[in-house]
Each structure stands twice: as C-alpha cells, then as structure tokens.
C-alpha positions in Angstrom: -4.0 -34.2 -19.0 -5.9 -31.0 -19.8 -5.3 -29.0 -23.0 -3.4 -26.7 -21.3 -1.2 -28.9 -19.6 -0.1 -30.4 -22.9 3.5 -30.1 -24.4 4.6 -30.4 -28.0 7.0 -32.7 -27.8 9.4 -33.2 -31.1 12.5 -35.4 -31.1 14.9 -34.2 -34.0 17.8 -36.6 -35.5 20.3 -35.6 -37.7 20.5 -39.3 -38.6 22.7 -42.2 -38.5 21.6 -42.5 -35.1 23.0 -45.4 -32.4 20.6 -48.5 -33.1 22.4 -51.4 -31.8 24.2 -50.0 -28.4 22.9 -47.7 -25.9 20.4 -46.4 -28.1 20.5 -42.7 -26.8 18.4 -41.0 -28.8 16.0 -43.6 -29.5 15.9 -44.4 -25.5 15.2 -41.0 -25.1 12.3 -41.5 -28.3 10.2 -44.4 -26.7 11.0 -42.8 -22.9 9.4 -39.5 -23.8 6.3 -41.5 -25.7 5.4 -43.2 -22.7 8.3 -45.8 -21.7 6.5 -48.9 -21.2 3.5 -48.2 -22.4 4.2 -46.7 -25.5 2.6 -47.1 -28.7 4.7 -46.0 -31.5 4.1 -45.7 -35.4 6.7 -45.9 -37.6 6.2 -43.8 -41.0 8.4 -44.7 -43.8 7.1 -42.9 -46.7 10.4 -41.1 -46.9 12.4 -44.7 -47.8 11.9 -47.3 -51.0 12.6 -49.9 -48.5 9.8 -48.9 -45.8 9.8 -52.6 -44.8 13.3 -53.3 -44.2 13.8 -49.8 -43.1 10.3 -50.1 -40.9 11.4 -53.2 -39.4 14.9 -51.9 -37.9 13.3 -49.6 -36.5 10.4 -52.2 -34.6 13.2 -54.2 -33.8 14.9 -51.0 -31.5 11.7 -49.5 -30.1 10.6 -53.4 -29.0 13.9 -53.7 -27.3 13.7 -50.2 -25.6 10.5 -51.6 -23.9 8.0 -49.9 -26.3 4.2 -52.0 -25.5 3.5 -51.6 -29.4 5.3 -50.7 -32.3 4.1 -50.9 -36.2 4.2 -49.2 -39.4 2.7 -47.2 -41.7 3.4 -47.4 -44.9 2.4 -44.9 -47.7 3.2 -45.5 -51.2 0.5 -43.2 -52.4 -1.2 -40.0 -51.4 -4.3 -42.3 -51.7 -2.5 -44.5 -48.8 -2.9 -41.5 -46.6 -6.1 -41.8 -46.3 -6.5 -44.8 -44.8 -8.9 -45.9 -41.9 -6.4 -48.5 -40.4 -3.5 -46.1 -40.6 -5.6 -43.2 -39.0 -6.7 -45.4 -36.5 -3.1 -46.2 -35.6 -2.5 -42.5 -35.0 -5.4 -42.0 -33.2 -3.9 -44.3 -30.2 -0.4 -43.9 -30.9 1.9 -42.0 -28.3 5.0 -41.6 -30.6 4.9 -40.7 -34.5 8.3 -41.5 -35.6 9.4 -40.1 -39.2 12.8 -42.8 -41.1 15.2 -41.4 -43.4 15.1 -41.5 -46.7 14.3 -38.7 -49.4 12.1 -35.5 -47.6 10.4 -34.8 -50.8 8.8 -38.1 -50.4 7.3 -37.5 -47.6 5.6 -34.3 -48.2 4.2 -35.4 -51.6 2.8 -38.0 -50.1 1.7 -37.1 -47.2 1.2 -33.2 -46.9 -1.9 -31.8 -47.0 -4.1 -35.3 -46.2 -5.7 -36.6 -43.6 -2.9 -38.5 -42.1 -1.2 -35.2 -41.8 -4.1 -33.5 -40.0 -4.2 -36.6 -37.5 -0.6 -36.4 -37.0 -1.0 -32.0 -36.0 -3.7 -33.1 -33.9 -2.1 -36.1 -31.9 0.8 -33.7 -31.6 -1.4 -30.2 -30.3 -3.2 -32.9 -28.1 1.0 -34.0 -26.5 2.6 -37.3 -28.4 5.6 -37.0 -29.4 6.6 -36.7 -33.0 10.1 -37.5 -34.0 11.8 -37.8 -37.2 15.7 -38.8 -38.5 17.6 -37.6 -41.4 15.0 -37.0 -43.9 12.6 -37.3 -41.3 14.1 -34.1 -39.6 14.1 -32.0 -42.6 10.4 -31.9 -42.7 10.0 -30.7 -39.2 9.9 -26.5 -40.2 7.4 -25.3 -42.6 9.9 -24.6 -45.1 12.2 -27.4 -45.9 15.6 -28.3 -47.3 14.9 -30.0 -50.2 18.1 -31.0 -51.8 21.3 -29.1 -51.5 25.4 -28.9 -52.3 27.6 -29.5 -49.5 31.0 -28.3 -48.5 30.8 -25.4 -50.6 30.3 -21.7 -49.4 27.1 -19.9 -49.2 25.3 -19.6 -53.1 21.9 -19.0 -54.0 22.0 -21.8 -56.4 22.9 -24.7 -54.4 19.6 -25.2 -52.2 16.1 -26.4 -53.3 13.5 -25.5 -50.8 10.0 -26.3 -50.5 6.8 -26.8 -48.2 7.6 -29.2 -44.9 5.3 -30.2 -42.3 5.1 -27.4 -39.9 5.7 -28.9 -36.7 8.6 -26.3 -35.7 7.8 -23.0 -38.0 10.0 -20.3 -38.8 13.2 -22.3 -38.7 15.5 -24.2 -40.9 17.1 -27.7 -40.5 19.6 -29.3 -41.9 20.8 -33.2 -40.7 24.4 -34.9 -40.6 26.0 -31.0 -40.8 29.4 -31.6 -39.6 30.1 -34.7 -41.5 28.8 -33.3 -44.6 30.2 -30.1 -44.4 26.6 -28.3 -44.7 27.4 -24.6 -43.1 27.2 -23.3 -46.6 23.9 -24.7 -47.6 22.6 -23.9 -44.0 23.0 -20.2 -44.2 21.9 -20.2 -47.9 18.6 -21.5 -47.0 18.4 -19.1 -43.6 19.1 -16.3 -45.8 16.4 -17.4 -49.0 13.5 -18.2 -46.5 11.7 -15.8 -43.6 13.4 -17.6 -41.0 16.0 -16.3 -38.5 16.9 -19.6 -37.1 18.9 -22.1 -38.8 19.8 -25.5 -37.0 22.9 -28.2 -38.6 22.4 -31.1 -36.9 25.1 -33.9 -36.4 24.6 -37.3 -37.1 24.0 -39.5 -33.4 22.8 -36.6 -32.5 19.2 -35.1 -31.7 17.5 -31.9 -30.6 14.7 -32.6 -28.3 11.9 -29.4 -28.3 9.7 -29.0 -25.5 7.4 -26.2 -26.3 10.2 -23.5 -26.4 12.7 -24.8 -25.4 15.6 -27.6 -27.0 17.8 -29.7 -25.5 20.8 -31.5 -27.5 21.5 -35.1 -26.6 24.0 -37.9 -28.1 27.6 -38.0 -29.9 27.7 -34.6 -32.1 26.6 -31.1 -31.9 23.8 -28.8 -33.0 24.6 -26.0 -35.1 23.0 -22.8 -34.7 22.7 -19.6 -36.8 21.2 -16.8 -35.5 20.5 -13.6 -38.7 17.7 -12.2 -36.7 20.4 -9.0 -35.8 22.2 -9.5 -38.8 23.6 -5.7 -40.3 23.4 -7.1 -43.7 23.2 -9.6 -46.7 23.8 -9.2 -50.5 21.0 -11.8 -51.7 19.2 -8.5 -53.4 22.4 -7.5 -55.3 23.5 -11.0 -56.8 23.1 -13.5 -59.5 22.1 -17.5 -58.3 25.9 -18.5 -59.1 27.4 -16.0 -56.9 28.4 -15.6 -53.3 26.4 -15.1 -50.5 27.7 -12.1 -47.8 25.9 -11.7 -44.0 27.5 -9.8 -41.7 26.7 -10.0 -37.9 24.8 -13.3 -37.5 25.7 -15.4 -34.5 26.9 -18.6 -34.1 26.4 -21.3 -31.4 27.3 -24.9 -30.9 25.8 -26.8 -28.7 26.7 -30.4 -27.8 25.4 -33.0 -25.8 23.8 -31.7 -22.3 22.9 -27.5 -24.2 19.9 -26.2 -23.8 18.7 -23.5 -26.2 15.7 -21.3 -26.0 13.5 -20.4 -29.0 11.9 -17.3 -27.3 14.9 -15.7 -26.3 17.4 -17.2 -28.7 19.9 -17.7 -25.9 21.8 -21.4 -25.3 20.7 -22.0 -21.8 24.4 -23.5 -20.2 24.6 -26.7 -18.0 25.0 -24.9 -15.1 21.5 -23.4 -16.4 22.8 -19.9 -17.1 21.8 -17.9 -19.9 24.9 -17.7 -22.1 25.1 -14.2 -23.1 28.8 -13.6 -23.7 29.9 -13.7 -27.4 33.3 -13.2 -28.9 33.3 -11.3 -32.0 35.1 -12.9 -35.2 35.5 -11.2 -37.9 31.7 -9.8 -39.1 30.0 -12.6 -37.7 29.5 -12.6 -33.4 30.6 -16.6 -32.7 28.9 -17.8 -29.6 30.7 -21.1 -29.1 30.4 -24.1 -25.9 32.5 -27.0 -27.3 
C-alpha cells in the first residue's frame, strides 16, 4: 500500500464494551487491524491494573482470531522509551488504548518516543483504537475530569493536552449513562473546537479519514457550535451558567454515518440528512 493509498483508521469506545458475547466492537477492532493476521498491542498506561486489565483484553483479541496479541506496559515516562516496546509498534497492525484514568496516559506517554511511533504507524494505516479513558485522548484537547448530570458551567471540566489523533474535536465516553451533555458542551464551548462527540457505553465510532460510522448498543452524541448565534462564556463567572444559542444536535445510533468535512450525518439509506427541526434556540437534528 502506497502512502497515498493509506487511511487513518481510529476505533473510538465510549467504554464498557461487549467482551464475552458477540464482541461487536472489538470484532470490528481486530477485523479492521488485519483479521487473521493481526498483530495487536495493548497499551495500559491508562489503568493501575495494566496486567489484569492487559490480559482481558489478550484473552478477547486471541479469541477474535488476532495472530498476536501483547502488551505494553508503561509505568514511567522512562518506560516509553523502550527498544522492546518500540519494536512492538513497529510490526503491530492495531494500537489498542484500555480504560482507566486519561491523565495517565498523557503524562506518561505524550511527547516520547512511543508516542511518535504510534503517529507514525498510524500516518503509515494501523489502526489505533482506544476505550473509555482510552477515547478521551483521541482529540488534541482532552477531557480531563469533569461533573456529570449537571447543566453547562465553566467550572465543572478540567481540560488538557490529548494525543492528537482526531484534532479539533471533543470526546466524551459513557454520555448517556452518565448524564454528560452538560460537561460536553462546556468543554466544546472552553476549547477551539466546533465538534463535540458523547459517546455511549457498547458503543464505538469508527473514523475513516473523514468520515465516522457508529456501531454497537448505544448512540453517539453530536454537537455541532460551528453556526452557533451566541454564547455568554465572555460575560460569566466559573460558577455560573453556560448559554449557546443555535448549535445543532444529532444522534446517531448503530448503522449512522457522519461526515467531518461537511458536518452532515450521512443516513442508512446513504443520504445526506439535511433536514433539522428547530427546538427552542438550539436546531435538533435527531435519527433515533
């Protein structure tokens, strides 16, 4: 495969995902690294139990047909430097990312030389995926830590540097369950993004260049503020409340596309779903 021809591939779980059953997501994981012949590496800097946590996750991949399967474990920024674990990347087809905490993994591994094998494996076509913590590190600006079911604050997000495989958005994991809108559009609205995605739990947005597809049990939330008419953030203190007016909403379940150029869900019938229904000051754009 030329340069050219290559896709960046990302697999994005917003945790709790299937591991004993059908194995949706995690099919759909070890299918898009290479089926058979995939070799996968498990990173677990993100968890205090990367063996246990590591292991679960051989034992899935190795049932799913992956050829190889091991972990990397990094304890210590000095871990990311490793010969044996940049080898590892070097030949692997699949970089998967475990829950756990997401400031683990960036102050661990952000900024070393595991992280500049792991851009270039991915500019060169493997597939990089990531659950739970895992998917919060996916933009360039992360969700650190956050309140949920609250409404929209300045004060109840923590952001900070992720890994920059998908730039310019926001993600947050198991949204519905958690009731995460509010903390969603607070960090939209805090960070030079226009794209905010709330991502169910056993459920996954797979990006193919530009364009996503949702798979599994939930829905992905999407916010869209890039034709918003307005926000207060200027005019507040961090303990008060958030306005927007005329962001759009879309959710997307199992079988959605959604395109990052156009910032249109793409429908199963492949149509381009431009019809909205307005709702109040925000324009809802809703396939459930």
């Amino acid at each position: 495969m030329t340069a050219s021809e290559n896709k960046r591939q990302l697999v994005i779980i917003g945790g709790a995902e299937d591991k004993d059953g059908d194995s949706q997501i995690l099919r759909e994981f070890v299918r898009r690294s290479g089926g058979t012949k995939a070799h996968i590496v498990i990173m677990t800097a993100a968890t205090e139990l990367p063996r246990d946590v590591g292991e679960n996750y051989i034992r899935v991949f190795e049932r799913l047909g992956a050829e190889k399967v091991r972990i990397i474990d990094t304890e210590t920024r000095e871990d990311a430097s490793s010969s044996t674990a940049l080898e590892a990347i070097a030949k692997a087809t699949g970089i998967f990312f475990t829950g756990g905490d997401q400031a683990r993994i960036t102050s661990i591994i952000k900024d070393t030389e595991i992280d500049a094998a792991i851009h270039k494996r991915f500019s060169e076509g493997i597939v990089v995926g990531g659950t739970s913590a895992g998917a919060a590190v996916m933009p360039d600006k992360m969700i650190v830590e956050g309140d949920s079911e609250t409404n929209p604050r300045l004060e109840i997000v923590e952001m900070g540097p992720g890994l920059g495989f998908l730039p310019g958005v926001v993600i947050d994991q198991h949204f519905s369950e958690r009731g995460r809108l509010g903390r969603l559009i607070t960090a939209l609205i805090r960070e030079p993004a226009v794209l905010g995605f709330g991502i169910d739990e056993n459920t996954a947005m797979v990006v193919t260049d530009s364009q996503i597809e949702i798979i599994g049990q939930g829905s992905v939330t999407i916010v869209d503020e890039s034709e918003s008419t307005y926000n207060n953030m200027d005019e507040i203190l961090r303990d008060e409340a958030l306005a927007i007016c005329g962001a759009k909403l879309h959710i997307l379940p199992h079988g959605y596309k959604f395109d990052l150029k156009t910032r249109k869900p793409i429908l199963t019938n492949g149509a381009a779903a431009d019809a909205s229904v307005p709702v109040g000051s925000a324009t809802i754009s809703a396939a459930v």
